[in-house]
Backbone as a chain_set.jsonl record, in Angstrom:
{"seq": "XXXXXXXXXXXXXXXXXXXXXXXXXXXXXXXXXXXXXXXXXXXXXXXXXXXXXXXXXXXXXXXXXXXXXXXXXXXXXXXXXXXXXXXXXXXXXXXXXXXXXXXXXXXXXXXXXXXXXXXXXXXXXXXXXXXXXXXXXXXXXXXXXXXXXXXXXXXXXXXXXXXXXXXXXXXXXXXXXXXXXXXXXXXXXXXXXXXXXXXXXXXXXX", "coords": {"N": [[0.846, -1.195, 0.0], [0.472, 2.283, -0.908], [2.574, 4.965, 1.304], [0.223, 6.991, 2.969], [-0.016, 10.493, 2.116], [0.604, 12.929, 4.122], [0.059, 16.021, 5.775], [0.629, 18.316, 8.197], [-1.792, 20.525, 9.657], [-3.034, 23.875, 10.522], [-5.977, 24.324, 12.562], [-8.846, 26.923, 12.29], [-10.92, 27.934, 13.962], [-12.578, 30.116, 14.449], [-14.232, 31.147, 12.836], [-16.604, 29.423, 12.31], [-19.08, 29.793, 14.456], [-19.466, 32.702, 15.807], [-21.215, 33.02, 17.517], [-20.525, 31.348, 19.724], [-18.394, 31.631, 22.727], [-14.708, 31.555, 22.636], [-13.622, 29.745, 24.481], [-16.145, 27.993, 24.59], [-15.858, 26.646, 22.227], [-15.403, 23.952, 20.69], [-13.557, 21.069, 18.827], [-15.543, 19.436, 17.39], [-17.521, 20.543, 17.06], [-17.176, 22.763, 16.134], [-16.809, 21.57, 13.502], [-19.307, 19.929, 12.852], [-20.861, 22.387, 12.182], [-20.65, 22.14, 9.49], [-21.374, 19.438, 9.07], [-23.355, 19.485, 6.627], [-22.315, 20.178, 4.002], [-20.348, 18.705, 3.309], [-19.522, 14.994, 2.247], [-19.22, 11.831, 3.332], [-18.164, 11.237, 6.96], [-15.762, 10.161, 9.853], [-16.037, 9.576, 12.688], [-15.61, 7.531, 14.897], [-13.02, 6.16, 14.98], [-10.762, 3.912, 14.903], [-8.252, 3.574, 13.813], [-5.905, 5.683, 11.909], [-6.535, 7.236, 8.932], [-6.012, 6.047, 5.353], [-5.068, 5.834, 2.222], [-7.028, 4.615, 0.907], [-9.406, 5.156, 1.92], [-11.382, 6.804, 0.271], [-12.813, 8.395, -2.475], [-14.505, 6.405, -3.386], [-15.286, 5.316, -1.149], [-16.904, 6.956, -0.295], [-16.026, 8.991, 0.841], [-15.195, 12.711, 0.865], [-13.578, 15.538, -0.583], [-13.133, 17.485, 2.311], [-14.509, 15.728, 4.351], [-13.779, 14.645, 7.262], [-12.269, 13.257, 9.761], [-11.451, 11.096, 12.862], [-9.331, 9.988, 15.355], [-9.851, 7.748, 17.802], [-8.2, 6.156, 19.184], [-5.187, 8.072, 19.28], [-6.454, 10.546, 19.564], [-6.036, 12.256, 17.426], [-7.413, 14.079, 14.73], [-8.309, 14.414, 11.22], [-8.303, 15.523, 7.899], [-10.032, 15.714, 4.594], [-8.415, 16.211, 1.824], [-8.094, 15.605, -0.499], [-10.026, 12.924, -2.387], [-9.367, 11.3, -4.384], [-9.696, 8.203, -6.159], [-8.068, 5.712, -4.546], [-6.063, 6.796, -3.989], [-5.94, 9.188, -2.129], [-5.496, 11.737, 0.045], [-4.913, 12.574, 3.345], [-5.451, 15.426, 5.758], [-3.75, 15.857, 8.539], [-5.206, 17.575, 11.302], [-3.728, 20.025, 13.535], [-4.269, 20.15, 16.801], [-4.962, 22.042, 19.942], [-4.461, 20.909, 23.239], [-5.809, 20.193, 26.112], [-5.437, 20.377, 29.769], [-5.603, 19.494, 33.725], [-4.88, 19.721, 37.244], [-4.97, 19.163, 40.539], [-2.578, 19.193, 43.148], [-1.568, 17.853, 45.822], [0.992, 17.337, 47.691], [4.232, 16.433, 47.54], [4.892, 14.788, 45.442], [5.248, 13.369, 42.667], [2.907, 13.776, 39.612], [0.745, 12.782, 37.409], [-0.097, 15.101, 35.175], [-1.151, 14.479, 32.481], [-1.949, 12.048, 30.298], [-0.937, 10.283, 27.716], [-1.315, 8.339, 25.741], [0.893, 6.619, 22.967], [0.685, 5.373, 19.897], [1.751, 2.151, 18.149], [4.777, 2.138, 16.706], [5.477, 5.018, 15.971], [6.507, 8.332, 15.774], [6.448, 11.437, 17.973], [6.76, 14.436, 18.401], [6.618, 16.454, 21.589], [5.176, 19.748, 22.575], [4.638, 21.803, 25.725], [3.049, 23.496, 27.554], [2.961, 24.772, 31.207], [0.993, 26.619, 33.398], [0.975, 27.405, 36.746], [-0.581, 27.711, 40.18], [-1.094, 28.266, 43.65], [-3.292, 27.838, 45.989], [-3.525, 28.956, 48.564], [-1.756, 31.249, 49.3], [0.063, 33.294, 47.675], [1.142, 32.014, 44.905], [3.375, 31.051, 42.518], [3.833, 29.131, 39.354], [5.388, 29.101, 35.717], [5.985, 26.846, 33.146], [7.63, 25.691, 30.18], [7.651, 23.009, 28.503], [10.178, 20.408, 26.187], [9.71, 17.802, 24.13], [11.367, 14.527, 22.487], [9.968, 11.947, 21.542], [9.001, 7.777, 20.952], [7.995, 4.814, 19.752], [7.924, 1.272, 18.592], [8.416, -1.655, 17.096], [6.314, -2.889, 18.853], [7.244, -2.327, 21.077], [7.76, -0.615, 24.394], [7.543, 3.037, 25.001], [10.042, 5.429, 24.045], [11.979, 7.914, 25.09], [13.688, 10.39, 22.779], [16.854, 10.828, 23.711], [17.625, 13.997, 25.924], [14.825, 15.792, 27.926], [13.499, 19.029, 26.78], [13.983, 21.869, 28.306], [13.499, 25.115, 28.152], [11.835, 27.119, 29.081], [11.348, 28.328, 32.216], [9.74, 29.865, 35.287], [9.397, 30.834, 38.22], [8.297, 31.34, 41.497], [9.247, 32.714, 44.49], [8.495, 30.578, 46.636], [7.521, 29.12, 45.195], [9.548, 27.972, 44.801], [9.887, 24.576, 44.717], [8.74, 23.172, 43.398], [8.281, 21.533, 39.931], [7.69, 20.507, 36.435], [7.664, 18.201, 33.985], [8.516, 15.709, 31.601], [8.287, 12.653, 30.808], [8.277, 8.955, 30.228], [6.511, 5.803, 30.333], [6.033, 2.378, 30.033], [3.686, 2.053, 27.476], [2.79, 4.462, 27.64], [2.775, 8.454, 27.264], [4.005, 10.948, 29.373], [3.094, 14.101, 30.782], [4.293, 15.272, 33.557], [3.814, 16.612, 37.445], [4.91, 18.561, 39.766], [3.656, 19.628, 43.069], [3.564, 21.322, 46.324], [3.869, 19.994, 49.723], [1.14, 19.938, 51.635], [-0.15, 21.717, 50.83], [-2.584, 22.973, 48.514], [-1.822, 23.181, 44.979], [-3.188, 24.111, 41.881], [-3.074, 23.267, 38.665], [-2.377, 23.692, 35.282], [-1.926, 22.671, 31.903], [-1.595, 23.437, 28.49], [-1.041, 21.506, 25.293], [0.651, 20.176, 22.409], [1.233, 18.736, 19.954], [3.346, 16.819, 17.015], [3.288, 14.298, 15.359], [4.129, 10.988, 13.575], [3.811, 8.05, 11.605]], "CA": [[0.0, 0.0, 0.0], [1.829, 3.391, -1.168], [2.034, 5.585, 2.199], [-0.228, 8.437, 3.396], [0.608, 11.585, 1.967], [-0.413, 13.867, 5.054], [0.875, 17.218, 6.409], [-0.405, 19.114, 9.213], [-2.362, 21.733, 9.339], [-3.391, 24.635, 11.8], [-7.392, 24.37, 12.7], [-8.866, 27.775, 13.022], [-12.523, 28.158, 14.26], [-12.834, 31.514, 14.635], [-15.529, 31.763, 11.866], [-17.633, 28.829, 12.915], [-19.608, 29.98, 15.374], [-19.16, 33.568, 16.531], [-21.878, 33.311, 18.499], [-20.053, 30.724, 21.01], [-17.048, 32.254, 22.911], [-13.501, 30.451, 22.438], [-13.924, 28.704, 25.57], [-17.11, 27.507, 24.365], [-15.724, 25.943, 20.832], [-14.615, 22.789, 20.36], [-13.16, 20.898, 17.241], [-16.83, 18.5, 17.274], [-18.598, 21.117, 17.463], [-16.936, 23.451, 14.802], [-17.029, 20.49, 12.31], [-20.359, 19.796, 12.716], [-21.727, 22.825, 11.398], [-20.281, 21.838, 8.31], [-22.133, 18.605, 8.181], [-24.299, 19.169, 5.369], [-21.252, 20.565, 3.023], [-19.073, 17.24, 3.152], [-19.76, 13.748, 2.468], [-19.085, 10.656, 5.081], [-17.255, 11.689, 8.308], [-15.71, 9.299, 10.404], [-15.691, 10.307, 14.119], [-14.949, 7.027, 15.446], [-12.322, 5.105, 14.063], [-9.387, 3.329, 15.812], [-7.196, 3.592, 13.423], [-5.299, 6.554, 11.008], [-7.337, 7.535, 7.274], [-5.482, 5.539, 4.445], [-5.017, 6.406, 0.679], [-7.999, 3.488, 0.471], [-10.283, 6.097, 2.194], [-11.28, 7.683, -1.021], [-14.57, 8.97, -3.249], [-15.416, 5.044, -3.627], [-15.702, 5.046, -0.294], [-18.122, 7.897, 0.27], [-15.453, 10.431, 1.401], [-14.861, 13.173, -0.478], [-13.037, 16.751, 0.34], [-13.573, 18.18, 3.603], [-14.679, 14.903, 4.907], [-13.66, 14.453, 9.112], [-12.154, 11.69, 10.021], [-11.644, 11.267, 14.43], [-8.853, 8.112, 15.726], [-10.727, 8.169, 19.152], [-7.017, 5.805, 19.519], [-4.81, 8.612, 19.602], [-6.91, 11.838, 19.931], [-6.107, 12.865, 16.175], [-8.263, 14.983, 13.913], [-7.85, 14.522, 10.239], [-9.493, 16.227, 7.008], [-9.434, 14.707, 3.175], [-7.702, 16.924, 0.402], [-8.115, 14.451, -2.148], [-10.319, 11.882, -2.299], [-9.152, 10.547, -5.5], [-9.842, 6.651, -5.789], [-6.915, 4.848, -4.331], [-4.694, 8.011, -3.66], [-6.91, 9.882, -1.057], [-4.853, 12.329, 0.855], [-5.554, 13.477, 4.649], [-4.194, 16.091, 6.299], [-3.489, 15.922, 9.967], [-5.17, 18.649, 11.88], [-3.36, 20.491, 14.655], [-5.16, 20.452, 17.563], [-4.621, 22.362, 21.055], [-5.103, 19.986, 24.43], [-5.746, 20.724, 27.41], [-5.276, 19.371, 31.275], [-5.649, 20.361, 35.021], [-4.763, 18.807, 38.081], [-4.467, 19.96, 41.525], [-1.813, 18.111, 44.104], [-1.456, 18.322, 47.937], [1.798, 17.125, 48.607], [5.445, 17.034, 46.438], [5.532, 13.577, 44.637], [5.169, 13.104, 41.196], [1.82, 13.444, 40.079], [0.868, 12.737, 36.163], [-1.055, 15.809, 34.52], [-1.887, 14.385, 31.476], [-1.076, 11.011, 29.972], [-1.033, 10.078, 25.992], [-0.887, 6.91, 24.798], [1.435, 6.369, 22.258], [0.666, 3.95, 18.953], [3.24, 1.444, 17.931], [5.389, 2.731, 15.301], [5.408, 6.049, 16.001], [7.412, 9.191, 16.534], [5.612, 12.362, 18.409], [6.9, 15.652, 19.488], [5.38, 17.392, 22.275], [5.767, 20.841, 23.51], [3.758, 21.385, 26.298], [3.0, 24.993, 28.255], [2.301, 24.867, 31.942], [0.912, 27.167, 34.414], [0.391, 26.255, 38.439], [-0.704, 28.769, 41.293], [-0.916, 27.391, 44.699], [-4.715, 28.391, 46.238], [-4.103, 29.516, 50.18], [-1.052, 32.027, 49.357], [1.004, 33.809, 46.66], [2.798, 31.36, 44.809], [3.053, 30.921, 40.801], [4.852, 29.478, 38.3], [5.243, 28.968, 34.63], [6.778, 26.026, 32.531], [7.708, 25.509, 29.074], [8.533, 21.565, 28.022], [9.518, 19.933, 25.154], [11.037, 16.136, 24.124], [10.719, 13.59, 21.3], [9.494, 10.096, 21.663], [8.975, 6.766, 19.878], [7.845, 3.728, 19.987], [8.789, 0.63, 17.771], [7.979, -2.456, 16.778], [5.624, -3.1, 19.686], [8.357, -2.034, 22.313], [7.667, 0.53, 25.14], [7.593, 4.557, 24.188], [11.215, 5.656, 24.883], [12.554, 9.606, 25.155], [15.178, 10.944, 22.166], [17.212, 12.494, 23.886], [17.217, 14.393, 26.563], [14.054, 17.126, 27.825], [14.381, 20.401, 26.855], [13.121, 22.82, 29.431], [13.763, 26.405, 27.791], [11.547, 28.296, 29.938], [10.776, 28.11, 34.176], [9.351, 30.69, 36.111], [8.633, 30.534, 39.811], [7.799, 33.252, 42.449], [10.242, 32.173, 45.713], [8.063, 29.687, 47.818], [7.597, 28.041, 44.498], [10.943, 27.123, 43.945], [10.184, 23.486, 45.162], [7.705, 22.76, 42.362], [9.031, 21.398, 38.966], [7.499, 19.755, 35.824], [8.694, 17.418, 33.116], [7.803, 14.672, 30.064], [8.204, 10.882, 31.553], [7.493, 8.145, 29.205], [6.162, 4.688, 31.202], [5.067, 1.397, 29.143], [3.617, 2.906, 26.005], [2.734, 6.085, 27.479], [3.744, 9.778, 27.388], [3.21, 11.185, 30.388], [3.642, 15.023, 31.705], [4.134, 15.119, 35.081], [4.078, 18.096, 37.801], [4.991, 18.012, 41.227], [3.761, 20.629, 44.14], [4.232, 21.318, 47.684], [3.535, 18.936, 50.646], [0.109, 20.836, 52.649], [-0.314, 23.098, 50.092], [-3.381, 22.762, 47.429], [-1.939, 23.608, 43.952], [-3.324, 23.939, 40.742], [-2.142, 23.187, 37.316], [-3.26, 23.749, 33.595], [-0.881, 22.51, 30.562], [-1.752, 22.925, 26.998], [0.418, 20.669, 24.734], [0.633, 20.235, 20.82], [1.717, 16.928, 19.071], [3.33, 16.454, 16.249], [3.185, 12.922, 15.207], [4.257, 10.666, 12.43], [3.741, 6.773, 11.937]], "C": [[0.879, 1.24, 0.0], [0.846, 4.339, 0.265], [1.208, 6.809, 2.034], [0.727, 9.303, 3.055], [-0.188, 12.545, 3.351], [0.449, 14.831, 5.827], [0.365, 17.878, 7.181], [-0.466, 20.255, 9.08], [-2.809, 22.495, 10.562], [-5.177, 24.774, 11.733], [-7.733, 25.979, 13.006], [-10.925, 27.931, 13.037], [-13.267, 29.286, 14.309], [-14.109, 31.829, 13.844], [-16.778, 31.021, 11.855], [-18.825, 28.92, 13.165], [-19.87, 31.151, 16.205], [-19.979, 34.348, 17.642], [-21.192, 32.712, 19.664], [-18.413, 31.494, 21.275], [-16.046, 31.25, 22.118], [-13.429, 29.931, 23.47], [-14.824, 27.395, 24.941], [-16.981, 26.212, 22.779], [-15.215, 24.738, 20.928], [-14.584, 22.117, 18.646], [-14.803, 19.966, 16.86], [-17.365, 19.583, 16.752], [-18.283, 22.008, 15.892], [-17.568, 23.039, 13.895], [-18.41, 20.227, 12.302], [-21.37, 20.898, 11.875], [-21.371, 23.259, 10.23], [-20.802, 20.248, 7.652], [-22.782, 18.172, 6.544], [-23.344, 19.544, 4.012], [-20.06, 19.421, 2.329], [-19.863, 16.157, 3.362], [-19.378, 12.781, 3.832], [-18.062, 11.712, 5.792], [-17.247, 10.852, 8.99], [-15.45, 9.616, 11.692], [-15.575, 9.272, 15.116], [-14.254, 5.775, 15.299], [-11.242, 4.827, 14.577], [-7.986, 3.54, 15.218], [-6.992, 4.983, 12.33], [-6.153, 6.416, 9.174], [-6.239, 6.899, 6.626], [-5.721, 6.187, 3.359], [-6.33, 5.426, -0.147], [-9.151, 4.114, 1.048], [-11.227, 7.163, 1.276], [-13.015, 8.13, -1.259], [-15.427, 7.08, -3.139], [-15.581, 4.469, -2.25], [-16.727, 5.944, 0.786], [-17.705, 9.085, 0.721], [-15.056, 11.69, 0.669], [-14.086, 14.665, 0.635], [-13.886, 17.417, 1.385], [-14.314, 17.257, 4.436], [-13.56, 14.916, 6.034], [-13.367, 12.893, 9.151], [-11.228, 11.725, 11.694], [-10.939, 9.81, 14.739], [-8.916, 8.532, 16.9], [-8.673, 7.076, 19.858], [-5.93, 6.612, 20.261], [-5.113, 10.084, 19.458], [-6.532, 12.661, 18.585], [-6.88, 13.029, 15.322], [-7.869, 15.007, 12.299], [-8.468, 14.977, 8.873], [-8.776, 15.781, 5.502], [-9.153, 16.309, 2.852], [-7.814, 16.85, -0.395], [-8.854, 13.301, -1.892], [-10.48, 11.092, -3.997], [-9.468, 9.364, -5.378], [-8.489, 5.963, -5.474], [-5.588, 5.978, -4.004], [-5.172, 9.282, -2.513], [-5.701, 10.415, 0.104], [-5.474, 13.243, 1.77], [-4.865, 14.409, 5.168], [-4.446, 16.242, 7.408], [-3.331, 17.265, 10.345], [-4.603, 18.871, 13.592], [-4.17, 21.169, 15.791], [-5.111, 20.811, 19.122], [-4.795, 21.8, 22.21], [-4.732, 20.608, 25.359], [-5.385, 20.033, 28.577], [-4.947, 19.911, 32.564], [-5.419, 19.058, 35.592], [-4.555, 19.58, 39.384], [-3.581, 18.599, 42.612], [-1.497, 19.051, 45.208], [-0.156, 18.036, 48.334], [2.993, 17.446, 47.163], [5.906, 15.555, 45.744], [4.679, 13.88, 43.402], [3.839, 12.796, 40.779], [1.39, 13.649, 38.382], [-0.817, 14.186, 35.98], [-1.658, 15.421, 33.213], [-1.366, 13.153, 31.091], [-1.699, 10.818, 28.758], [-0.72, 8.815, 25.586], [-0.389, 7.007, 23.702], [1.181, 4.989, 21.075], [1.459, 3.36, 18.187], [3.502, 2.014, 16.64], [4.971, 4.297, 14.85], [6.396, 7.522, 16.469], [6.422, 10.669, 17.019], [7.226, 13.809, 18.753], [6.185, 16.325, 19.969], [5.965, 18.548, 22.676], [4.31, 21.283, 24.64], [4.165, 23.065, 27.56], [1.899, 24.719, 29.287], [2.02, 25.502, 33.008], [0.416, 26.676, 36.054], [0.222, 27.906, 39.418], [-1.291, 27.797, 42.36], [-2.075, 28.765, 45.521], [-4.682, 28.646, 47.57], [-2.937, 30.769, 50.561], [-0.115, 32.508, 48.011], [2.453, 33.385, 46.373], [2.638, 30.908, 43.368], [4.081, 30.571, 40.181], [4.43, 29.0, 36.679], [6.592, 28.187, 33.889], [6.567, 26.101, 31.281], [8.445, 23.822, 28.818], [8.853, 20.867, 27.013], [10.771, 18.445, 25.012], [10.094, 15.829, 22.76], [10.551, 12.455, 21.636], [9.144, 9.544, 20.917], [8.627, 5.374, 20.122], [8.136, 2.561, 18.762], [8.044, -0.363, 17.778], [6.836, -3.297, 18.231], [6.192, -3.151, 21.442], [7.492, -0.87, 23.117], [7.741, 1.867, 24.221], [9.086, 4.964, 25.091], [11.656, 7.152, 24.323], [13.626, 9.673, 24.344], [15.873, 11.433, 22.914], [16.855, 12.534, 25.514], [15.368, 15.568, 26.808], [14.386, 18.073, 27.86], [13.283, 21.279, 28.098], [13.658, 24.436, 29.19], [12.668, 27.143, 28.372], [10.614, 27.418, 31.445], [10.972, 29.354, 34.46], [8.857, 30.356, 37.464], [9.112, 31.472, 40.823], [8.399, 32.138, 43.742], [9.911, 31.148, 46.318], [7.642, 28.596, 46.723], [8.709, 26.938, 43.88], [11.43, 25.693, 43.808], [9.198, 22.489, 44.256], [8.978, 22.3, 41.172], [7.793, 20.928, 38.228], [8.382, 19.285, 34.654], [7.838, 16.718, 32.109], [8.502, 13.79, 30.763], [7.578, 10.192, 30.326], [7.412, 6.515, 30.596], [4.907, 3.509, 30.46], [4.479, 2.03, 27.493], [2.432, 3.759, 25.889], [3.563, 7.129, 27.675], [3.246, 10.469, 28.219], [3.862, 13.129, 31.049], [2.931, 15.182, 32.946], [5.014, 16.157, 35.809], [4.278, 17.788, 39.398], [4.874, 19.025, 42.211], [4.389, 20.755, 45.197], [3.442, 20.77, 48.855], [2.363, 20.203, 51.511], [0.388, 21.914, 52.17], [-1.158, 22.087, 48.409], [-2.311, 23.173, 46.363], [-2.258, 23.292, 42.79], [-2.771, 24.05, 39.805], [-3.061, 23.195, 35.884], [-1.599, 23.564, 32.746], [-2.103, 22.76, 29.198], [-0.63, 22.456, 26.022], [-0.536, 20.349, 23.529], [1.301, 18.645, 20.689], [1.673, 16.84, 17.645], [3.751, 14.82, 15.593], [2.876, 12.856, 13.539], [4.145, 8.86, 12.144], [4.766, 6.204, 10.905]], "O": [[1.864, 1.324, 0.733], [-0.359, 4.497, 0.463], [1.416, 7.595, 1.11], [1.913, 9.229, 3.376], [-1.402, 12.738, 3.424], [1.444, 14.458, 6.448], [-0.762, 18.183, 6.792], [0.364, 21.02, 8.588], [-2.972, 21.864, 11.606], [-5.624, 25.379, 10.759], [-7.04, 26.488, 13.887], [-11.788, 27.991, 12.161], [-14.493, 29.339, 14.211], [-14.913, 32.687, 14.208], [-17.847, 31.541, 11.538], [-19.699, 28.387, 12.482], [-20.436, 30.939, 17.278], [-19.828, 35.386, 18.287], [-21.172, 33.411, 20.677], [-17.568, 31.805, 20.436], [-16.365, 30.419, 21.268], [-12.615, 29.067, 23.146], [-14.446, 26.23, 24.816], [-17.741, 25.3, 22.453], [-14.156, 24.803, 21.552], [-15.235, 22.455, 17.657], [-15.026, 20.021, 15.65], [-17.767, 19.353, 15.611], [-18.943, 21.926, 14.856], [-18.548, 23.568, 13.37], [-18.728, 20.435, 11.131], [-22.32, 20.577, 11.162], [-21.591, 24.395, 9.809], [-20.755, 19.857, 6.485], [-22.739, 17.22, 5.766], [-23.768, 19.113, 2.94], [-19.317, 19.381, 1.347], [-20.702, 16.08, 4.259], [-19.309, 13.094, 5.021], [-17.416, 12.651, 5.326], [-18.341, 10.327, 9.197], [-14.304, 10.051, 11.804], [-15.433, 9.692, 16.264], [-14.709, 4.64, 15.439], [-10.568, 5.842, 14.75], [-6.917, 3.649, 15.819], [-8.069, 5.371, 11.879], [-6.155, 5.39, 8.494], [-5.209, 7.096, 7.27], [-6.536, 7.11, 3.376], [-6.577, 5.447, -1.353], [-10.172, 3.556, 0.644], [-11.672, 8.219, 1.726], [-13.993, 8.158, -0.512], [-16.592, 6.778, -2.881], [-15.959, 3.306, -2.108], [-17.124, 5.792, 1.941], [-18.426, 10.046, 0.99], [-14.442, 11.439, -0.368], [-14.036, 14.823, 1.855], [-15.055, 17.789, 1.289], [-14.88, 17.817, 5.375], [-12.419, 15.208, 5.676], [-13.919, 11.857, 8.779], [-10.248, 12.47, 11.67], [-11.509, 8.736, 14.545], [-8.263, 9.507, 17.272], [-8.124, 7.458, 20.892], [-5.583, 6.315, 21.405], [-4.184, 10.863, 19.25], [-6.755, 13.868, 18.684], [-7.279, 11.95, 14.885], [-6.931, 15.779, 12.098], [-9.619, 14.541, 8.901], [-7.59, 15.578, 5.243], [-9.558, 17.302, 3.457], [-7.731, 17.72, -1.262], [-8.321, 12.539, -1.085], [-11.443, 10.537, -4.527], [-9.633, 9.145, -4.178], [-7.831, 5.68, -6.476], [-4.39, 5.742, -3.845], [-4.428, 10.238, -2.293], [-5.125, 9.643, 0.872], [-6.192, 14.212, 1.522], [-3.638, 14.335, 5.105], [-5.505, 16.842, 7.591], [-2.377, 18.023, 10.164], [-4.907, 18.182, 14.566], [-4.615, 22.316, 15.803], [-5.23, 19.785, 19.792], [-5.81, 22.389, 22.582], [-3.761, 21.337, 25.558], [-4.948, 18.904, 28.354], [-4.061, 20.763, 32.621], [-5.543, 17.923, 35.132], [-3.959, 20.654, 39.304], [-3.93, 17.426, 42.74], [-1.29, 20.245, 45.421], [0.07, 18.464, 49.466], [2.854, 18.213, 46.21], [7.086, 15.257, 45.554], [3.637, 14.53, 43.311], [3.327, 11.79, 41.269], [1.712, 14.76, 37.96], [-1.963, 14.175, 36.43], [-2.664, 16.027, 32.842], [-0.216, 12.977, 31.494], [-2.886, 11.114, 28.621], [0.347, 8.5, 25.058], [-1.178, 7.608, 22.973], [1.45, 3.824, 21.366], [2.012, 4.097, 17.37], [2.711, 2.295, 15.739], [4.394, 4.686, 13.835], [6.919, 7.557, 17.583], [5.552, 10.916, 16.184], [8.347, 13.731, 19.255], [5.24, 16.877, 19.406], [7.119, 18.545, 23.104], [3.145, 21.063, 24.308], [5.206, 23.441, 28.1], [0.704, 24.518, 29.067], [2.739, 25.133, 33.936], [-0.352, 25.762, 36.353], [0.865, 28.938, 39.231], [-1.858, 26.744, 42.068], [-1.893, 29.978, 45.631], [-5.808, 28.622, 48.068], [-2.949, 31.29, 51.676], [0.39, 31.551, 47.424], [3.612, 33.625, 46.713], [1.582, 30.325, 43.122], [5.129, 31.216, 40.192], [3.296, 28.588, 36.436], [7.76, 28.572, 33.922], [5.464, 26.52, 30.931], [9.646, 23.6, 28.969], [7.822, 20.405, 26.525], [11.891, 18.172, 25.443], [9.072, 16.266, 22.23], [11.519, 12.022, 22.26], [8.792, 10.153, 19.907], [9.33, 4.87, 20.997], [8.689, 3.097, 17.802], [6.97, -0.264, 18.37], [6.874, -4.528, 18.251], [5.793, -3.689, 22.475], [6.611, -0.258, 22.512], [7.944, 1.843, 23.007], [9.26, 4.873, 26.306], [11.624, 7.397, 23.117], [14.653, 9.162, 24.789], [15.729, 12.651, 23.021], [16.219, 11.731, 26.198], [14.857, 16.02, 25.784], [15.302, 18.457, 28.587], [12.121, 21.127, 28.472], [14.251, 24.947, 30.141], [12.714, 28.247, 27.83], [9.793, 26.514, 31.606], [11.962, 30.006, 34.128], [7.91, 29.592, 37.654], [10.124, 32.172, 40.864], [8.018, 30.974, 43.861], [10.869, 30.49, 46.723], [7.428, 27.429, 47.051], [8.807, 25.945, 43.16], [12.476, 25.302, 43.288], [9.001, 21.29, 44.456], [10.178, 22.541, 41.305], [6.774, 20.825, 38.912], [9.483, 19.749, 34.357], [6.688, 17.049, 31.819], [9.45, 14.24, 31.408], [6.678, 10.629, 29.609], [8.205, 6.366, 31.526], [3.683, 3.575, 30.344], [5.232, 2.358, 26.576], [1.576, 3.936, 25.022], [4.716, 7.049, 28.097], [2.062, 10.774, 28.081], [4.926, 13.262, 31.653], [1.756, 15.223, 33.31], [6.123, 16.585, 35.49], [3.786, 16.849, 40.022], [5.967, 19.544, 42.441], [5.575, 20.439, 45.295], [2.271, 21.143, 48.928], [2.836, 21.258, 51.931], [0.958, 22.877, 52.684], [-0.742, 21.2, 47.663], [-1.494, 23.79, 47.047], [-1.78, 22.241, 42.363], [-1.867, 24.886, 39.766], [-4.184, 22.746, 35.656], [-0.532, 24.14, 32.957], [-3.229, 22.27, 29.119], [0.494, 22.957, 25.985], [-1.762, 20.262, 23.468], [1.699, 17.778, 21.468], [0.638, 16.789, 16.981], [4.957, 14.579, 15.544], [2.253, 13.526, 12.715], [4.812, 8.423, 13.081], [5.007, 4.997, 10.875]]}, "num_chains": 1, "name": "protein.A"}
């Protein structure tokens, strides 16, 4: 089977909906009120759109296609017969967590699908809820998984930007991989609530 041609693309919603805030938007929701404009849409499918995805199979441009597998969003280009090209939309994630004490405490975890390479960069803020204490992370690594092996880290993590206000200085986060997931993970302060928000990007290739 000749591979997927597929390049990613930036989603922008903005024109959607301008009745719902940007809080309020999501990528379902966008896409939907484009239903009636595009043929089939596949919104839950385990596995990645193929070049066998085509017009003779009901899909045609601007057809949706959803791998509920690994949380990827993908839109036809081409639905030529037998050459059907998707293009992998870029899609912003989110994740909160609050922790009470200072061990290692996973904010978000990603499953990884075999035979795969990802990069994540991953932007996270934390404020600590009974006194004035804040900081701000920037993370980024590559990972991979293989012939049905674990997900293992290129490399070192890069950590090009930390911020933290004095009493936070005992906080950290990071990227952890464990079995064949990808896991960022944040760590507070012992009898002390704090909260956390990441948003993280993924670029991924099979």
């Amino acid at each position: 089977m000749p591979p997927l041609q597929a390049k990613q693309v930036a989603l922008d919603v903005s024109n959607f909906d301008k009745a719902l805030s940007a809080t309020e938007k999501t990528v379902q929701q966008a896409f939907d009120m484009l239903d009636e404009k595009v043929g089939l849409n596949n919104y839950t499918a385990a596995v990645d759109p193929t070049v066998n995805d085509d017009e003779d199979a009901e899909y045609t441009v601007g057809s949706r296609w959803y791998n509920v597998t690994d949380g990827q969003w993908w839109i036809c280009s081409d639905a030529s017969a037998g050459a059907a090209v998707w293009e992998r939309i870029l899609v912003q994630l989110t994740a909160t967590v609050t922790t009470t004490t200072n061990a290692l405490t996973p904010l978000a975890t990603i499953p990884l699908p075999d035979d795969t390479a990802i990069q994540i960069e991953v932007h996270i803020v934390a404020r600590r809820t009974d006194s004035p204490a804040r900081a701000a992370y920037i993370r980024r690594a590559c990972v991979y998984r293989e012939a049905g092996g674990n997900v293992t880290l290129q490399g070192l993590v890069d950590s090009p930007f930390t911020r933290e206000s004095p009493t936070a200085s005992v906080w950290n986060a990071t990227i952890v991989v464990s079995g064949t997931d990808l896991i960022i993970q944040v760590k507070g302060q012992t009898g002390h609530d704090v909260n956390w928000k990441c948003e993280y990007n993924l670029t991924q290739i099979g």
